[in-house]
Z-matrix of the N, CA and C atoms (Angstrom, degrees):
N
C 1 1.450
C 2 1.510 1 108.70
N 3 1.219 2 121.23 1 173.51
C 4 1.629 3 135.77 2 170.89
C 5 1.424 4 100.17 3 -93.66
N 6 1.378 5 94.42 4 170.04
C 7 1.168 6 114.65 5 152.97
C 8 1.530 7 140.27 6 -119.06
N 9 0.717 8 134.54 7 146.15
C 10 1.684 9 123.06 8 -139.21
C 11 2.260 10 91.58 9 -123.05
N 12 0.889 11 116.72 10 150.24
C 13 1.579 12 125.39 11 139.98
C 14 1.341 13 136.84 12 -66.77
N 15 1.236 14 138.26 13 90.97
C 16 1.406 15 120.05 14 -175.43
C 17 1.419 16 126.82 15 -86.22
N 18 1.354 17 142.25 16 -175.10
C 19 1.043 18 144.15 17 -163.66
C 20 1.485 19 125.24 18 -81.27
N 21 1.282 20 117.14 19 32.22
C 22 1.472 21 117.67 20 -123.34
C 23 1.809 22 83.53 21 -162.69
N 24 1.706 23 105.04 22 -10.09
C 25 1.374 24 109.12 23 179.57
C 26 1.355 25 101.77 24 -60.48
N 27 1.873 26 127.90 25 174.42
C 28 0.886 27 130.97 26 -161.37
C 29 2.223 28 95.33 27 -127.06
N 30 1.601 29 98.43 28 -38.03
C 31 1.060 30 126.13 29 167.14
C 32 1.727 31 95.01 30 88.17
N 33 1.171 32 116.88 31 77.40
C 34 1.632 33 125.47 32 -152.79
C 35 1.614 34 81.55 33 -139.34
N 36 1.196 35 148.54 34 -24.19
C 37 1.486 36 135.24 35 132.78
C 38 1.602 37 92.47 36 110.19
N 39 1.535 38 128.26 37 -8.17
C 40 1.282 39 134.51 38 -175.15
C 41 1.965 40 104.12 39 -55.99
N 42 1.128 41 122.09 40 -35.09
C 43 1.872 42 111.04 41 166.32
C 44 1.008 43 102.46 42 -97.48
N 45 1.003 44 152.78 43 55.08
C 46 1.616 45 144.02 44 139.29
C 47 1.715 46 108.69 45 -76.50
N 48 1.993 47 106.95 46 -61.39
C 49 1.276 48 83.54 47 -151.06
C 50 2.049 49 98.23 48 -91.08
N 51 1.340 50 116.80 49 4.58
C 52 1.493 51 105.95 50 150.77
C 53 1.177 52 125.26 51 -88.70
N 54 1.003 53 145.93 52 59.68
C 55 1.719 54 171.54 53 123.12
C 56 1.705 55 102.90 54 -56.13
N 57 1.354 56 129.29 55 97.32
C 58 1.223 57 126.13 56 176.19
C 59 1.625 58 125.18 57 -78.31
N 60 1.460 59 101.19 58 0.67
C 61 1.435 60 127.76 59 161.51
C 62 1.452 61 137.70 60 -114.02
N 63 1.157 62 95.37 61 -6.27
C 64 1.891 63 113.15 62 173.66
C 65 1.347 64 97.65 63 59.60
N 66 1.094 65 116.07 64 55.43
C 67 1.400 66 128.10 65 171.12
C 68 1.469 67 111.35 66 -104.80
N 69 1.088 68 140.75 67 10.59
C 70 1.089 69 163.33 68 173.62
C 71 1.603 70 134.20 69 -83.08
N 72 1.372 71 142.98 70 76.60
C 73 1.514 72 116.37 71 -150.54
C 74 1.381 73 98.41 72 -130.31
N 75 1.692 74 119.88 73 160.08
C 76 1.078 75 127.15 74 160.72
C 77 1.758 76 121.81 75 -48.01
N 78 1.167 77 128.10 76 140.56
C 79 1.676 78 127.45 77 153.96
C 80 0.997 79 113.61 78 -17.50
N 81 1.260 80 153.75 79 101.94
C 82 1.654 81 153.57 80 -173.43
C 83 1.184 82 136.91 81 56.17
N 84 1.359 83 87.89 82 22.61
C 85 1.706 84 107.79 83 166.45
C 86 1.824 85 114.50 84 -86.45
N 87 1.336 86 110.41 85 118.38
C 88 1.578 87 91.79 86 178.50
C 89 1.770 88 117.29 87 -93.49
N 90 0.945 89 96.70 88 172.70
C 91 1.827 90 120.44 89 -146.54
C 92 1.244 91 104.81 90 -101.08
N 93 1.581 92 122.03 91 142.45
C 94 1.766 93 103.57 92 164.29
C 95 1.157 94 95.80 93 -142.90
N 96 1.731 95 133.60 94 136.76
C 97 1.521 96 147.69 95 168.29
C 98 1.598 97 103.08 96 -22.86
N 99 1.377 98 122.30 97 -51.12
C 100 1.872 99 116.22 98 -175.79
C 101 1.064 100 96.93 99 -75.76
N 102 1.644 101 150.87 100 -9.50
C 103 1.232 102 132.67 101 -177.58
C 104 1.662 103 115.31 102 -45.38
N 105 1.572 104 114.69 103 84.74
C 106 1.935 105 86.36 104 -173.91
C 107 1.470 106 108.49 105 100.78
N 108 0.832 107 131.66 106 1.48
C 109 1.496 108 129.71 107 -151.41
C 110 1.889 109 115.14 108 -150.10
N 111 1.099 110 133.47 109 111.66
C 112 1.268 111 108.97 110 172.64
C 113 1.378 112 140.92 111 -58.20
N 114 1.321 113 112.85 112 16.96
C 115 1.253 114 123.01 113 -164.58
C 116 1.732 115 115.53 114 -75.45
N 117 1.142 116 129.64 115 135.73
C 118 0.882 117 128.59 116 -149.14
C 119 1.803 118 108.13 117 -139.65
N 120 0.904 119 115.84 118 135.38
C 121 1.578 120 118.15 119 163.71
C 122 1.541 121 125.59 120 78.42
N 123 1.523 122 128.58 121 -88.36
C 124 0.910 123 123.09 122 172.38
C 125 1.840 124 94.41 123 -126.59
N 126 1.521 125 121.62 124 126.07
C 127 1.503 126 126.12 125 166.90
C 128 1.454 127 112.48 126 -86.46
N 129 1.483 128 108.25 127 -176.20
C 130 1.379 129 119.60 128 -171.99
C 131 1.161 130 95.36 129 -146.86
N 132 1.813 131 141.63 130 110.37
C 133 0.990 132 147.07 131 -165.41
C 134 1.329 133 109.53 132 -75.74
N 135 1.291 134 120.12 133 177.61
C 136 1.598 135 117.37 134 167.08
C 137 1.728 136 100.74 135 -77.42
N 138 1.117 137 110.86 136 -50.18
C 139 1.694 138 109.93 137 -176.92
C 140 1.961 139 102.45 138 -53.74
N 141 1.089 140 142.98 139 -0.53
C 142 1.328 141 156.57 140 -143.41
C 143 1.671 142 119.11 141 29.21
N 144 1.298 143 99.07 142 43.07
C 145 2.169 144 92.87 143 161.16
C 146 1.389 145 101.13 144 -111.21
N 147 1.468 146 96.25 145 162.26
C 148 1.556 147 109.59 146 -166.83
C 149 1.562 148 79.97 147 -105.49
N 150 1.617 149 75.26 148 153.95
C 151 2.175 150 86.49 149 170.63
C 152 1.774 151 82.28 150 -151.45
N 153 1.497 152 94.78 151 -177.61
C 154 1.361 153 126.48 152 174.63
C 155 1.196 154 119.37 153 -88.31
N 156 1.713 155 123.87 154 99.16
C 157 1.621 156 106.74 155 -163.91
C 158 1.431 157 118.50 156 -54.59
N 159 1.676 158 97.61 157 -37.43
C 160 1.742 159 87.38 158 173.46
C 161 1.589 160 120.57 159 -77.64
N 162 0.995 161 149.07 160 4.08
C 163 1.395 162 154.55 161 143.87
C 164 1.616 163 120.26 162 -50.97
N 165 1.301 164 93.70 163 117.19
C 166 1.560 165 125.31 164 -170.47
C 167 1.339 166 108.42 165 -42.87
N 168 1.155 167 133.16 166 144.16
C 169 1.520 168 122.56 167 166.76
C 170 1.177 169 100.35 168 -138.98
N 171 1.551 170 101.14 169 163.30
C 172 1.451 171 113.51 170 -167.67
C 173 1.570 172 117.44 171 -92.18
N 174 1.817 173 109.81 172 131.80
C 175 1.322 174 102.00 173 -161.05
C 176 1.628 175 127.60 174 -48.69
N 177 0.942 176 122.66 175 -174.94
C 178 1.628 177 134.60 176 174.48
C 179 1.601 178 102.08 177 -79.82
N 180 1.633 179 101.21 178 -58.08
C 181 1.677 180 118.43 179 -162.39
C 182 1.235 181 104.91 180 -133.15
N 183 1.329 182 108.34 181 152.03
C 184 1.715 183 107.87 182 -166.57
C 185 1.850 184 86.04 183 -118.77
N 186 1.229 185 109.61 184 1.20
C 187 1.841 186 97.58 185 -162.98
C 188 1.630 187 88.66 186 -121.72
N 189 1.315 188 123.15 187 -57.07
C 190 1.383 189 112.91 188 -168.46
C 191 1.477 190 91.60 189 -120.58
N 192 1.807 191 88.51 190 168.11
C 193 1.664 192 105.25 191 -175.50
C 194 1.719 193 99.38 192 -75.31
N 195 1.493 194 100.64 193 154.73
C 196 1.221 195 110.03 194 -163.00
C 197 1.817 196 109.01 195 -130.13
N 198 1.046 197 136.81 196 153.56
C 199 1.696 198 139.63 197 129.39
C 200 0.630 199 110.25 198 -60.32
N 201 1.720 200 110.78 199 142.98
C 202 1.763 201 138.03 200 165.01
C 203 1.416 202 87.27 201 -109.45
N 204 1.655 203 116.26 202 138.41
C 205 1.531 204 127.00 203 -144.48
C 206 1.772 205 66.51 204 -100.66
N 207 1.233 206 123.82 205 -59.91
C 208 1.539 207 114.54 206 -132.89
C 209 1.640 208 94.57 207 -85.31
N 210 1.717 209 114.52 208 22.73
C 211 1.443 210 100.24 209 160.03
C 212 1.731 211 107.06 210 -135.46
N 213 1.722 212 115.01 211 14.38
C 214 1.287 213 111.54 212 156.47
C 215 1.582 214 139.68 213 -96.41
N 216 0.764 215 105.85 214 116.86
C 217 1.685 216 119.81 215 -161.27
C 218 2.192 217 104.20 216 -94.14
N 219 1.529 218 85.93 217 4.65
C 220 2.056 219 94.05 218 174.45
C 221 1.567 220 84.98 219 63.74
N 222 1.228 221 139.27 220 23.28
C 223 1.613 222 122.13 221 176.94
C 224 1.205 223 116.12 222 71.09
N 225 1.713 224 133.09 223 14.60
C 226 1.430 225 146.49 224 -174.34
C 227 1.795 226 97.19 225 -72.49
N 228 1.710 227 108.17 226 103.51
C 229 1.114 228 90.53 227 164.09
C 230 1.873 229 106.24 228 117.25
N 231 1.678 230 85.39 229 -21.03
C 232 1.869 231 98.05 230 158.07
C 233 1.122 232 97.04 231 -112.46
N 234 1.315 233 136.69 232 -72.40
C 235 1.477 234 153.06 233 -101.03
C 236 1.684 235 98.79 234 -142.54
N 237 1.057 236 95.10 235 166.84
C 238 1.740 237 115.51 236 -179.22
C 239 1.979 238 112.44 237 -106.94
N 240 1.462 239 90.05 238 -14.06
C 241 1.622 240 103.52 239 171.65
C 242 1.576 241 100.93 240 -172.44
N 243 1.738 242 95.07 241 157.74
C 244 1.243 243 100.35 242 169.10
C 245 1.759 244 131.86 243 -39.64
N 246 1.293 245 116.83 244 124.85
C 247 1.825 246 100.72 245 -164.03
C 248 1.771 247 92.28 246 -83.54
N 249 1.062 248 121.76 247 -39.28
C 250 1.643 249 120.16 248 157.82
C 251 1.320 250 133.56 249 3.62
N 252 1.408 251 79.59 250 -78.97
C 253 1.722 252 106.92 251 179.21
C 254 1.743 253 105.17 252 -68.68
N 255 1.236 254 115.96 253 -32.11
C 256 1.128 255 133.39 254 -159.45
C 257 1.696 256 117.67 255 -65.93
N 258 1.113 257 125.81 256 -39.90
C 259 1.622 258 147.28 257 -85.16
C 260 2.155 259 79.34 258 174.51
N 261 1.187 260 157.39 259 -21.99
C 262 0.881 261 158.33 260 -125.34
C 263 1.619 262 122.56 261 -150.06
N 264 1.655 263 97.79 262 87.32
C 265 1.411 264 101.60 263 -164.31
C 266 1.612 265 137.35 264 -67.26
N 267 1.367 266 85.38 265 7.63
C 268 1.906 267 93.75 266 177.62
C 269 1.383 268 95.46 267 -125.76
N 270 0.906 269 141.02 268 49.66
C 271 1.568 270 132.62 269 -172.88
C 272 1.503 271 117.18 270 -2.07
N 273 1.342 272 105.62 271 71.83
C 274 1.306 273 104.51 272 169.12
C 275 1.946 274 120.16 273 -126.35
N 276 1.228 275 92.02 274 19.19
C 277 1.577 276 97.16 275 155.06
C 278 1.350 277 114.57 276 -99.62
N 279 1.755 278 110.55 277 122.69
C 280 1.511 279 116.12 278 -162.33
C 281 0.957 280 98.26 279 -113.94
N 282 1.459 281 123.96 280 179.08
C 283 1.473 282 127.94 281 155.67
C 284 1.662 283 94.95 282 -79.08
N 285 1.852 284 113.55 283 161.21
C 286 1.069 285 111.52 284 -170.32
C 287 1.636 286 106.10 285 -111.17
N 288 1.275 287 140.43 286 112.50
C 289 1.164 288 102.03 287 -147.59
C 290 1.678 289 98.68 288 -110.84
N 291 1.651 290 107.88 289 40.41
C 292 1.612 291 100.25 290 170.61
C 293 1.659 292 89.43 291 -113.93
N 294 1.295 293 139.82 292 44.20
C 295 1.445 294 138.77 293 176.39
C 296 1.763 295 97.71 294 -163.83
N 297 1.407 296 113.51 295 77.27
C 298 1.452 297 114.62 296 165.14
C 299 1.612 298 114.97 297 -76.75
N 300 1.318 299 139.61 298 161.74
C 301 0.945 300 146.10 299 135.70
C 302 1.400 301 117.07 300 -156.16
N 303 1.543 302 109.02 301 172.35
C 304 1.365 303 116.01 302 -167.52
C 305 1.291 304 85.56 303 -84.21
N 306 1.827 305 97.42 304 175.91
C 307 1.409 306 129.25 305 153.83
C 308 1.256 307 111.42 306 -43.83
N 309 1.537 308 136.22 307 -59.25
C 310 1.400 309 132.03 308 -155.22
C 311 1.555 310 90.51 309 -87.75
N 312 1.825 311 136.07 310 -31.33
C 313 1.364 312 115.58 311 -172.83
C 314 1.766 313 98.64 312 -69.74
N 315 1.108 314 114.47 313 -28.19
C 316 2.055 315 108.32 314 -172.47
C 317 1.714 316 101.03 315 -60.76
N 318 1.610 317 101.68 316 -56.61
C 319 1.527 318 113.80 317 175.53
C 320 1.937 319 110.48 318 -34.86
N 321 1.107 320 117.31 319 -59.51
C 322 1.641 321 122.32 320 -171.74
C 323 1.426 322 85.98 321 -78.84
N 324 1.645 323 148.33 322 -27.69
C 325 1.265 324 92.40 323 -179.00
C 326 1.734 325 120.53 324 -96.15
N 327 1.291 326 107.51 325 11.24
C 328 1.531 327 132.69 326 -166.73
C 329 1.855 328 81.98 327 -83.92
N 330 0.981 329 127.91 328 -60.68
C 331 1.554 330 150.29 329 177.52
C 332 1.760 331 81.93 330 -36.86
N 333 1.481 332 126.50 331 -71.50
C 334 1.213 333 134.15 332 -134.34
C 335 1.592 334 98.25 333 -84.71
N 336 1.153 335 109.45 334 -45.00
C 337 1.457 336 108.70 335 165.80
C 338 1.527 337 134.60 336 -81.75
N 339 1.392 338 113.59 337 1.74
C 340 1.386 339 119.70 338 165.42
C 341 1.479 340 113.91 339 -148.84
N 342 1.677 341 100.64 340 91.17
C 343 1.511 342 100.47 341 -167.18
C 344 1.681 343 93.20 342 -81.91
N 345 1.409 344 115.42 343 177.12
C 346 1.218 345 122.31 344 -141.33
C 347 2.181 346 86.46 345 -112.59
């Protein structure tokens, strides 16, 4: 699964820069697939559309900082736990629980976003 931001953020910016995928963004800041990531050229989402990794996308949250699901991997593959949640003085990095996945789907997309 992801992990999501809830409403309850403070916007104190402390999980942004431990995000080992820069999956992480300010309130109305927009996002791009290479943010952090080697990804390059044309991607393949988890939902399956291709976009332009460097092409801007439109934020999640315009008020608090937010996760982009299809570039959090919960730290599977850096970390021993989310550094998010970790690192996050109101506990409001949750698990998200409308984006489950296993261990090995976080693993391939950690794989997918930082080819070697």
């Amino acid at each position: 699964m992801a992990i999501k931001i809830t409403e309850e953020c403070i916007n104190c910016g402390a999980c942004e820069p431990e995000c080992p995928n820069n999956a992480i963004y300010e309130g109305g800041a927009e996002w791009r697939f290479s943010d952090g990531t080697s990804v390059k050229g044309m991607f393949k989402t988890l939902s399956g559309n291709e976009v332009d990794a460097d092409a801007a996308q439109t934020p999640v949250s315009m008020d608090i900082y937010y996760i982009v699901t299809d570039k959090c991997t919960e730290c599977v593959g850096f970390h021993d736990e989310p550094q998010c949640a970790s690192v996050c003085p109101v506990d409001c990095c949750v698990d998200d629980p409308d984006y489950r996945e296993s261990k090995e789907d976080l693993l391939s997309k950690k794989d997918r976003l930082h080819v070697a």
